[in-house]
Wavefront OBJ file of the C-alpha trace (Angstrom):
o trace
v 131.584 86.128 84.778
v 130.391 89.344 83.343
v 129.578 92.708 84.501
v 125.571 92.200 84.053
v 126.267 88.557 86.594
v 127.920 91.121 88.636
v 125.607 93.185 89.161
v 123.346 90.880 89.640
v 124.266 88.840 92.554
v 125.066 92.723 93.790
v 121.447 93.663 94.022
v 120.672 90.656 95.806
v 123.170 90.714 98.298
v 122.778 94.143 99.184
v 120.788 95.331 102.329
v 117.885 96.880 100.976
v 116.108 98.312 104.176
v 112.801 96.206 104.382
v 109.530 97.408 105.115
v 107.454 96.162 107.845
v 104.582 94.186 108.146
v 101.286 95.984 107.405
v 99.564 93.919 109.502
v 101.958 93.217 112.198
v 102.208 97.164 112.301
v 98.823 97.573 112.962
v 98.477 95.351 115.373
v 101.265 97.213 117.549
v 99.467 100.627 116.809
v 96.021 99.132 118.148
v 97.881 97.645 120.828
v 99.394 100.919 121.950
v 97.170 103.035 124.372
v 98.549 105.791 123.203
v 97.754 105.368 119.166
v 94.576 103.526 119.972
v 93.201 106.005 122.193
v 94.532 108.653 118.963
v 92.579 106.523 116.775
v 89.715 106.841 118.615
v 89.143 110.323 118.871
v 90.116 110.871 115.049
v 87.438 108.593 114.146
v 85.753 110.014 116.358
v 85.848 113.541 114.258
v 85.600 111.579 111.103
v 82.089 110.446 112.314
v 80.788 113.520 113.622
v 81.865 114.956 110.217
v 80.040 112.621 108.426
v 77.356 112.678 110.201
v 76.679 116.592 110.033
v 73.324 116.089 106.988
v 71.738 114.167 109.600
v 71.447 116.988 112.053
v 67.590 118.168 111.897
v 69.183 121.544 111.926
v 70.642 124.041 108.994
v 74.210 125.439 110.105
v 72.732 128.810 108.895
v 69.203 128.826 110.305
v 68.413 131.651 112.281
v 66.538 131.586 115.484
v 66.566 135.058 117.137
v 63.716 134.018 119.873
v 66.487 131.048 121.044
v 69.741 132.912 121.004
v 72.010 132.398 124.118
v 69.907 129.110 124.891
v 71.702 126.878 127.364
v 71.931 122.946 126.235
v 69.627 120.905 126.301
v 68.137 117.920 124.102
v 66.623 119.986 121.638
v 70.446 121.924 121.121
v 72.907 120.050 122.738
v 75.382 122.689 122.951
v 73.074 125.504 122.805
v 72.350 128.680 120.461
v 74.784 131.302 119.618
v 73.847 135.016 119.532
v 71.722 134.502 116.768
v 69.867 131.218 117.562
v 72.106 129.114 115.677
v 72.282 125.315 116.738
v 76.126 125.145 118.017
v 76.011 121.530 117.802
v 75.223 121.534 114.028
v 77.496 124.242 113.286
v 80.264 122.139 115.155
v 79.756 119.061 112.890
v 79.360 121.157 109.797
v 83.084 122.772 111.032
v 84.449 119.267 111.654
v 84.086 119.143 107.646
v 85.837 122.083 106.747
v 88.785 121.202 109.266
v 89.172 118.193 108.020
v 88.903 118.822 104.000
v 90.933 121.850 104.779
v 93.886 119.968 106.774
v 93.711 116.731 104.330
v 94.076 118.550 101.294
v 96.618 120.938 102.112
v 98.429 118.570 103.852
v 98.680 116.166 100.627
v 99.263 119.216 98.377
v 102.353 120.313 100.749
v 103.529 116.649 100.954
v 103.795 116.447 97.149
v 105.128 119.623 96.711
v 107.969 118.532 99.223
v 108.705 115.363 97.666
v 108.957 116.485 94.181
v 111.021 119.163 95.559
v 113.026 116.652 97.705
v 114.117 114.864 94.924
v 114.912 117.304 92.684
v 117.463 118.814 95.191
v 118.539 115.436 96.270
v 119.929 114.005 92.696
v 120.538 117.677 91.189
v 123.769 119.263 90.577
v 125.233 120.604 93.415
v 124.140 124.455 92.309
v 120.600 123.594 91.750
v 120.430 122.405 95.363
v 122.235 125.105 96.542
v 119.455 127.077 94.750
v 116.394 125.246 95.923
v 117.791 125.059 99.072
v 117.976 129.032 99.615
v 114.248 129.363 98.141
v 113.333 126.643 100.686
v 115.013 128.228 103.209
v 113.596 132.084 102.146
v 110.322 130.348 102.489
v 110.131 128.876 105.777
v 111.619 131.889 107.217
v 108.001 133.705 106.364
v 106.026 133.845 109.499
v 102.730 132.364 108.881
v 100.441 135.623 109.936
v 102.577 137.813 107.669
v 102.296 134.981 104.914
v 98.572 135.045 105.285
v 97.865 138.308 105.253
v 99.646 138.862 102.184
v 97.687 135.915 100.778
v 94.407 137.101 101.687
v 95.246 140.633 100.760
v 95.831 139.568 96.866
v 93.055 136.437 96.862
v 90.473 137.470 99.638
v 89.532 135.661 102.501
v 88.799 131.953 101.577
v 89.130 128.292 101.959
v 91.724 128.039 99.465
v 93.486 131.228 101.141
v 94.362 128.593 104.011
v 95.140 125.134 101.677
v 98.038 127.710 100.274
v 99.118 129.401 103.463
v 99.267 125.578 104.914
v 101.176 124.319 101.392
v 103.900 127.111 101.249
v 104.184 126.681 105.254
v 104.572 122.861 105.261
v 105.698 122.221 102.133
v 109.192 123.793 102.201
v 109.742 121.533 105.616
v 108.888 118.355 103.555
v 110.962 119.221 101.363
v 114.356 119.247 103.197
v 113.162 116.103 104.889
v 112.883 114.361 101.342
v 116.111 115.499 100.257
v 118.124 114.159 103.403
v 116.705 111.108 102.946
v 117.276 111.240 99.050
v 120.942 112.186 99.788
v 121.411 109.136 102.473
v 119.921 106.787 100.140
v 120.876 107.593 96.219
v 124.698 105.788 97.295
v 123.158 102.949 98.993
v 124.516 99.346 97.490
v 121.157 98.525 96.412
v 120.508 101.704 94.142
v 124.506 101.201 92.805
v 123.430 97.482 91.491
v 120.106 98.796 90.025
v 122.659 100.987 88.110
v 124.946 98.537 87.028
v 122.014 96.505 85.579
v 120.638 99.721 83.966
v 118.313 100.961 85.603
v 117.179 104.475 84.705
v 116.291 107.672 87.151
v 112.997 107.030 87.364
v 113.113 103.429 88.053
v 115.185 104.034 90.928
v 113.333 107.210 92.167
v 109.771 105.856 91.937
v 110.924 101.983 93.385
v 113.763 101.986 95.628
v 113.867 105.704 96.489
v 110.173 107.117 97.302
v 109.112 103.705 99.088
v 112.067 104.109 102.156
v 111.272 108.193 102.443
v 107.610 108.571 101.753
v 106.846 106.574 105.821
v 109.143 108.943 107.274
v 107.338 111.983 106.091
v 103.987 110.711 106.243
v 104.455 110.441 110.057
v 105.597 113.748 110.106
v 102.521 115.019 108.289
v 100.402 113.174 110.772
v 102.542 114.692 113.734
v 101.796 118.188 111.772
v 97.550 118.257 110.949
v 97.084 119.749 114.851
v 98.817 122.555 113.284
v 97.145 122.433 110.050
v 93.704 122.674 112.201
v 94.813 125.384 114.327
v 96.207 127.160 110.813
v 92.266 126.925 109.613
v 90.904 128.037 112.857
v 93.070 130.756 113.768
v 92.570 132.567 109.807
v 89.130 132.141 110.703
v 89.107 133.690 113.751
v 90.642 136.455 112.401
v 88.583 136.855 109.229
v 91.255 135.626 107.204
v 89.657 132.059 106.657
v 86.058 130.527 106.118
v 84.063 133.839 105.625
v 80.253 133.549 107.806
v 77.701 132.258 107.582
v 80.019 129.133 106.610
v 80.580 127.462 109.864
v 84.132 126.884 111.236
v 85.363 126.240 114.450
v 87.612 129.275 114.025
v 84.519 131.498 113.913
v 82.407 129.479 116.683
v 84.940 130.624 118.522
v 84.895 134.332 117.370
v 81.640 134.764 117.872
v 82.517 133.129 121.519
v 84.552 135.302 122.876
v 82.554 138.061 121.244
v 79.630 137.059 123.446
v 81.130 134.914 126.223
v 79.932 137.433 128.864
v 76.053 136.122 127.380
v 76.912 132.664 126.689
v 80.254 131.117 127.890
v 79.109 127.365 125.888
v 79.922 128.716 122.500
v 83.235 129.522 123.189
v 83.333 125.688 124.425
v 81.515 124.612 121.330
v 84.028 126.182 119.282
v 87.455 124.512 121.242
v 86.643 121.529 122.204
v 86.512 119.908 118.528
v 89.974 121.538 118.142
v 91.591 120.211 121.465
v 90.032 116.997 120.985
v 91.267 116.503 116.806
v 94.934 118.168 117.903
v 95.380 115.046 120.505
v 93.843 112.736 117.958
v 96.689 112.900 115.723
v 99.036 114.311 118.219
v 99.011 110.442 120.049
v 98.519 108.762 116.590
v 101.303 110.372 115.074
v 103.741 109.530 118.114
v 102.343 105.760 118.602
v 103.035 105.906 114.119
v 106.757 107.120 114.836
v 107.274 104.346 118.052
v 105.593 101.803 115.590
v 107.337 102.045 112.523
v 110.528 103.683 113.726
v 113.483 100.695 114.097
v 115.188 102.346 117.140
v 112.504 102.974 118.615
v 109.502 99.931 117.982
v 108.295 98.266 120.888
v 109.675 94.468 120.135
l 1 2 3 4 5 6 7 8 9 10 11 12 13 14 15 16 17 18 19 20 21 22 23 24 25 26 27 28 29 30 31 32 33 34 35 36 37 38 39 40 41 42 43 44 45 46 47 48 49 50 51 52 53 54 55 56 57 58 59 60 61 62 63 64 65 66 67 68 69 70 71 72 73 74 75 76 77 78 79 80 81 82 83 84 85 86 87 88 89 90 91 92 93 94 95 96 97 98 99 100 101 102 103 104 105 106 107 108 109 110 111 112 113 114 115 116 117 118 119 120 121 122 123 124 125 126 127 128 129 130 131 132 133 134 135 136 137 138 139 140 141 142 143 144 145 146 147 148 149 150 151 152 153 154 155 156 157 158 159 160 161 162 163 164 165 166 167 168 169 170 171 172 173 174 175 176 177 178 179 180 181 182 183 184 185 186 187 188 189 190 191 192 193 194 195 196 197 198 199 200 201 202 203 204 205 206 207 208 209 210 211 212 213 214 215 216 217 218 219 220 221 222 223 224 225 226 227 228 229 230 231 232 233 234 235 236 237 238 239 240 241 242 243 244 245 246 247 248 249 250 251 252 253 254 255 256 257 258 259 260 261 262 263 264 265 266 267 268 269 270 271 272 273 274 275 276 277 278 279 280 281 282 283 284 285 286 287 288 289 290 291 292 293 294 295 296 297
């Protein structure tokens, strides 16, 4: 029998951890209060969002003669102190939240895995090295990280994807490479070795499949904070710069006036409460679903 026979009846008697059943998966997610009641309220902000051009108000259209109105039908959450509708502005903020957390989010969970990778199959200096940079970074705090940020680009959108990227991504990162590290020796990746296989072959198929669920659950678990990232810059003039609505300066402009009006400061945290639980209970019900130790069976 030769080495190439070898490895072959290797690779298919080794335990290569299986994946499970899309469907059967999200039938226990729907099934769970707790993620369906999660779902819910995300798609709940994913409607409003899309539904903000339908609003017969302009997120920037200035009433003076309403300002400080109380709800009604005509402004369902009222006028802020300059007669804006608070209910547009809400569903126009629900779009920069959401753009804001998705992107960065994505950006911070390549950034990781690349990163992951690289430390997990490199030479024992080079993680060593990525490690301490990884390490350096997280141990930024975020305000001082975003002022410096905002100091050199200005106060923007994309002031907040890179605060959320270099906050998030270095955590991804040592994530990817424990799992990289726990797997690389595994019986099934030896076999694909025997047979030939190359790096990349075993990165991009037997590697990245059994660590990218993991971490995607964890970046689920970690948009709340991505919101409250994008809220609190903009509360602080750091972020979205007026008149572009955001729930971070609803809320400014709340507290700025809640002795006149107390509904915009409720305008303005509500939407974030109610998107933090969203994925808050979908990203547990995600780690009890998909998680063998601890699925519901």
């Amino acid at each position: 029998m030769t080495l190439q026979d070898n490895a072959a009846g290797l690779a298919q008697a080794a335990t290569k951890p299986k994946a499970r059943r899309p469907k059967g998966a999200v039938l226990r997610l729907i099934s769970d209060p707790l993620g369906a009641f999660g779902l819910g309220l995300i798609l709940f902000t994913v409607l409003a969002a899309i539904a903000a051009p339908l609003s017969p108000f302009s997120p920037s259209q200035l009433s003076p003669l309403e300002r400080f109105a109380d709800p009604s039908w005509k402004h369902l959450l009222g006028t802020d102190n300059l007669g804006r509708d608070l209910f547009t502005r809400v569903l126009w903020g629900a779009r920069i939240a959401l753009t804001v957390s998705i992107i960065s989010t994505a950006l911070a969970l390549v950034l990781g895995l690349v990163m992951g990778v690289i430390a997990g199959f490199a030479p024992r200096w080079l993680d060593n090295l990525l490690l301490l940079l990884l390490d350096a970074a997280k141990s930024v705090p975020t305000v001082m990280l975003a002022l410096v940020l905002v100091t050199i680009t200005g106060p923007s959108l994309w002031a907040v994807v890179l605060v959320v990227v270099l906050v998030n991504g270095p955590a991804y990162a040592r994530i990817a490479r424990t799992q990289v590290m726990a797997l690389r020796n595994a019986d099934y990746v030896d076999a694909e070795r025997a047979l030939g296989a190359g790096i990349f072959r075993i990165v991009f198929v037997h590697i990245l499949p059994n660590i990218v669920g993991p971490i995607l659950i964890i970046a689920a678990m970690d948009i709340p904070i991505v919101v409250g990232i994008e809220a609190g810059m903009s509360f602080l003039g750091l972020g979205v710069r007026p008149p572009t609505p955001s729930w971070g300066t609803i809320l400014y402009d709340g507290f700025s006036y809640i002795r006149d009006s107390p509904w915009m400061v409720f305008a303005g945290g509500l939407p974030i409460v109610i998107t933090a639980l969203g994925f808050t209970f979908l990203g547990e019900a995600l780690r009890d679903t998909f998680d063998p130790k601890l699925a519901k069976k």
